[in-house]
C-alpha positions in Angstrom: 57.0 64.0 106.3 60.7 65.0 107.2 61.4 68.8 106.2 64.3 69.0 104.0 67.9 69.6 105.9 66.0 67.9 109.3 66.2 64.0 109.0 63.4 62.2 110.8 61.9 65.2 111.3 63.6 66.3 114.2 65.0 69.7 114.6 67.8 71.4 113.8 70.0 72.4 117.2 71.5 75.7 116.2 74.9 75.8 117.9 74.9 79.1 120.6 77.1 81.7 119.4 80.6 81.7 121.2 80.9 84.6 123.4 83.9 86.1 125.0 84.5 88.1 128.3 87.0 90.8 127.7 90.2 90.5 129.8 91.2 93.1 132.1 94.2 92.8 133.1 97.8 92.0 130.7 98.3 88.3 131.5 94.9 88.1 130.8 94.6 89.7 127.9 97.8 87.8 126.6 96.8 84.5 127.5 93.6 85.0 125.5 95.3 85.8 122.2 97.8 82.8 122.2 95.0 80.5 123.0 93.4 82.5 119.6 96.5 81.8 117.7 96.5 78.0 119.2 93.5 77.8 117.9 93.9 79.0 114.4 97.1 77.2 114.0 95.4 74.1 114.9 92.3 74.7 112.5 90.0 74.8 115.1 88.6 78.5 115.4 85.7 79.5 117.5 85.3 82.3 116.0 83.9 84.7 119.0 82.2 87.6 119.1 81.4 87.5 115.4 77.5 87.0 115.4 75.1 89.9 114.7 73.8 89.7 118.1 77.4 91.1 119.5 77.7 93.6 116.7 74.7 95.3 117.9 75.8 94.9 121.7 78.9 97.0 120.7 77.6 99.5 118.8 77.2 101.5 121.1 80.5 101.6 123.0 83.5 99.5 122.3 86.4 97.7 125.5 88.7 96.1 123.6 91.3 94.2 125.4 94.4 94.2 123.2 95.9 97.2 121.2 97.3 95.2 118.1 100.6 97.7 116.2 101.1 95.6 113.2 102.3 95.7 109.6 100.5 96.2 107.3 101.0 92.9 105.0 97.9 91.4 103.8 98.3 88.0 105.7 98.4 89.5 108.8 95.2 89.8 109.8 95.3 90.2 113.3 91.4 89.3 113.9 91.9 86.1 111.8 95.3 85.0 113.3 94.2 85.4 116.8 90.9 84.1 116.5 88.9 87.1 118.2 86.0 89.1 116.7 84.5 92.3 116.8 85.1 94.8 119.7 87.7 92.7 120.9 91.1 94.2 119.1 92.0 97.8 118.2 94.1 97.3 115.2 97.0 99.9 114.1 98.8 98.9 111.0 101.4 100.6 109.1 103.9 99.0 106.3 106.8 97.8 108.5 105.1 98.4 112.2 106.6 102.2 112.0 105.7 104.6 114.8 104.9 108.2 113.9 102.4 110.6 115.6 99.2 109.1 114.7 100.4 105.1 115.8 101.3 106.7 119.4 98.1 109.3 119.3 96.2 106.4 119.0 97.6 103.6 121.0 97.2 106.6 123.8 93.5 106.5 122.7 93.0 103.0 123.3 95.0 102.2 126.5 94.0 105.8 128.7 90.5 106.0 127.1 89.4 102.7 125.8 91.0 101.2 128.8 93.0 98.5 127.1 95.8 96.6 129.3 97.5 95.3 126.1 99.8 96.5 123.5 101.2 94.0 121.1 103.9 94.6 117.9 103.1 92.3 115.8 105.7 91.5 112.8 106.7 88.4 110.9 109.1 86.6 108.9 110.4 88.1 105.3 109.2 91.2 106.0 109.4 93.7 103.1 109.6 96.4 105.0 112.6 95.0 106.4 114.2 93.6 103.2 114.0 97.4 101.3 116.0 98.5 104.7 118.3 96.5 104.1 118.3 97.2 100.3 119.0 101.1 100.5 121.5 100.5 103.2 123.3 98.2 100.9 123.0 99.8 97.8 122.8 103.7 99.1 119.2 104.2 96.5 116.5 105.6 98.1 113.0 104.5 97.0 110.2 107.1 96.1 107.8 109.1 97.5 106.9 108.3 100.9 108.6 104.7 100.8 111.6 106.6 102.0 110.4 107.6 105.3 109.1 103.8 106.4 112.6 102.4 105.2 114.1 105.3 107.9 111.7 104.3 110.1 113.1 100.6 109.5 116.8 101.6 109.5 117.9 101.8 113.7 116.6 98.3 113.8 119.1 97.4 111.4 121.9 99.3 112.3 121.1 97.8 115.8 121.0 94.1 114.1 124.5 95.0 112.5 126.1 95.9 115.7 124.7 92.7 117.4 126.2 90.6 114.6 122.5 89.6 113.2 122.4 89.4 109.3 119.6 87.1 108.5 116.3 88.4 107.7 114.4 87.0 110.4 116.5 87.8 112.9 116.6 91.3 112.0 112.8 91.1 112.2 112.9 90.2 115.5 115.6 92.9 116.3 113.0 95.5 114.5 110.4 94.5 116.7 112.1 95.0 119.7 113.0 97.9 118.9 109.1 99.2 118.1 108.4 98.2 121.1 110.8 100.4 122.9 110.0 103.3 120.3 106.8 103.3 121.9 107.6 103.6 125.5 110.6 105.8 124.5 108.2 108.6 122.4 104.9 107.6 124.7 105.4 108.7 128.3 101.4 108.2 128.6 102.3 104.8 127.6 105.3 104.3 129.9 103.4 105.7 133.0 100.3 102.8 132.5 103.2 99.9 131.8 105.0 102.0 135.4 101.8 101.3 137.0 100.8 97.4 136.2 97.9 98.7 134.3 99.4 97.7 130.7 102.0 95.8 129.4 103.8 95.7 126.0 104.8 93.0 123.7 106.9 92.2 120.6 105.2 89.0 119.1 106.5 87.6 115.6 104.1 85.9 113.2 105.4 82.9 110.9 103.6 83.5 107.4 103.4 79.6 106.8 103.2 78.3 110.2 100.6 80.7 111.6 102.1 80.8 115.0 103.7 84.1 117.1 106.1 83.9 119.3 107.4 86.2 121.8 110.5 88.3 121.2 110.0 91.2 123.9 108.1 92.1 126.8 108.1 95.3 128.6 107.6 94.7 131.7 110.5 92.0 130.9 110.8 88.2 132.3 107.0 89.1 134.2 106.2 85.6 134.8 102.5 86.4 134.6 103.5 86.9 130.5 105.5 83.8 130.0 103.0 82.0 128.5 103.8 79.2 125.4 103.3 80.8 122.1 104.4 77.6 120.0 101.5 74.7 120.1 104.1 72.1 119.9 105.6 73.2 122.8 102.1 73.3 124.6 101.6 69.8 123.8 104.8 68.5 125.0 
């Protein structure tokens, strides 16, 4: 007789849990998070490193191999969008990708301690962050509370996207990014000493809410060939 879920009788091959060496060096480490967003775009996740037998194996210790600064929005979910499970990201988020004190205490945490040859920016399209900027630089009203200081935080990247003749909202995201990225190597000299030394790089990626995909708007070190890696899946395919 044929146990339910097992026709003919024959066993059930459970599939071995995808596993994931962590990357150790930046082209590495970037190469392995476009193929996760390939992936997810694509609708064919592997979903690694998610099984309980890894959450116990990093329990005690953690390497991950990209630092992820991102805003905060709900969809973007950096684990999900890139495909990559636990240990393997170490996730800063704040409304808008602002740096203060604790976003450059801890990407210093993860890069000199943790070991991590990665920092990615990650923002995206419509960015709300972006559109109150440009809302109290238009109107001249201030939003409350503590809103106020992550639309200052916002505000060079605009004034720098006005300057270049950018006025569209996505473009000014990518302008905003950009300039996160150099707010970290500008305030971090930790930071800028490991990128000096080929140990870490940093990137400005921008997310596409509908699309799913990133794509690459800086790169500190900038034009390294060993980062120039395709972030669009069509142009992969082509």
């Amino acid at each position: 007789m044929s146990r339910p879920g097992t026709p003919g009788g024959q066993p059930v091959t459970q599939r071995a849990p995808e596993r994931s060496a962590a990357p150790t060096d930046p082209a590495q480490a970037y190469a392995e998070l476009v193929e996760g967003n390939q992936r997810f775009v694509t609708g064919a996740p592997r979903h690694p490193n998610q099984d309980a037998g890894h959450r116990a194996a990093v329990a005690d210790g953690q390497h991950p191999f990209a630092v992820i600064v991102g805003c905060s929005d709900s969809r973007l979910a950096a684990e999900i969008i890139f495909d990559r499970g636990l240990g393997d990201l170490f996730v800063v988020r704040t409304a808008g990708h602002t740096v203060g004190p604790e976003v450059l205490g801890s990407v210093e945490y993860a890069v000199t301690v943790l070991g991590t040859p990665l920092v990615v920016v990650l923002g995206h399209d419509s960015c709300g962050a972006v559109q109150a900027a440009r809302e109290v630089a238009t109107t001249g009203v201030v939003p409350p509370g503590h809103l106020g200081a992550v639309v200052d935080a916002v505000l060079p990247g605009l004034r720098r996207a006005a300057a270049e003749g950018v006025h569209d909202i996505d473009g000014i995201v990518d302008i905003h990014i950009a300039q996160t990225v150099e707010a970290l190597l500008g305030h971090s000299p930790v930071l800028a000493d490991e990128v000096a030394e080929g140990r870490c790089a940093v990137v400005g990626l921008s997310y596409r809410l509908a699309a799913g995909v990133v794509r690459q708007v800086a790169a500190v070190p900038a034009g390294t060939t060993a980062l120039d890696v395709p972030t669009d899946p069509a142009a992969s395919a082509a």
